[in-house]
N, C-alpha and C positions, 0 to 999 in steps of 0.2 A: 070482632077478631078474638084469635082465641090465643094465641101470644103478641108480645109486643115485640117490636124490631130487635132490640137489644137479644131477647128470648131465642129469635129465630136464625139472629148473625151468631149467636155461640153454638146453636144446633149445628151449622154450615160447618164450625173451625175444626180441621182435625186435630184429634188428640194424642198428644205425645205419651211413650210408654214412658217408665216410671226413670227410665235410663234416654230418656229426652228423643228417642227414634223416633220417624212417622207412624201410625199402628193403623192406619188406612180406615179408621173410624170417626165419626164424631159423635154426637150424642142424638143416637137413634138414628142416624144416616151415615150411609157411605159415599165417600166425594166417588164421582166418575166422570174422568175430563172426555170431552169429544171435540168433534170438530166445531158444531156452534158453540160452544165455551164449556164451562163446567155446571156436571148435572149433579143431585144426591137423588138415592132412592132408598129404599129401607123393601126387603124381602122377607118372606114368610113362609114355612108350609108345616103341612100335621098331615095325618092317614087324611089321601086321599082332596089334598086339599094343597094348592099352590099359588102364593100370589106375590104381587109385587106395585109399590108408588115410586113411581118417578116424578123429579118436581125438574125442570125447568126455570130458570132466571132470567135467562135473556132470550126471545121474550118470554113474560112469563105464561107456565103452563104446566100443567099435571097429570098424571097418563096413571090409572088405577087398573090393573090389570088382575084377577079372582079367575082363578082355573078350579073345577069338580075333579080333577083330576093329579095324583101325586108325579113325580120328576119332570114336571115340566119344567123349562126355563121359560121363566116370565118376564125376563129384563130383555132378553132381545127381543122378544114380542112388544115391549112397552115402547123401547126404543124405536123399532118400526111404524109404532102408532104414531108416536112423539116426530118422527120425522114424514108422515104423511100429512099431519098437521100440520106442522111448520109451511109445508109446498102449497098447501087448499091455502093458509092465511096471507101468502105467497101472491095468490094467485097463478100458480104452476098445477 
């Protein structure tokens, strides 16, 4: 393992601004609630390059998604993966 529990419940917490509001971040991930419960992902892009990690909790699961290609959105693509997985583990 490459963090320990402790490590990876403080990445999950969002962090408050310095005037105590929610700031829709945590540390190195952003919460995103859905319908199966709450996901974080962490996004990325440079020239020509667009990606995105979705992690999954319940159950658990990780959807990496790397485009060769700049303004894609990769979180609703990841989220698609993440929900056709969910259906195959389903058995749907």
């Amino acid at each position: 393992r490459l963090l320990t529990k402790a490590s990876r419940e403080a990445m999950q917490q969002e962090q408050p601004t310095k005037d105590g509001k929610p700031s829709g971040y945590c540390l190195g991930l952003r919460p995103l609630p859905s319908d199966g419960g709450l996901l974080h992902y962490h996004g990325g892009a440079q020239s020509r390059v667009s990606t995105v990690l979705l992690l999954s909790h319940t159950p658990p699961a990780a959807v990496a998604v790397m485009c060769n290609l700049e303004g894609i959105k990769a979180l609703p693509l990841a989220q698609q993966l993440l929900a056709m997985a969910r259906r195959a583990a389903d058995g749907r």
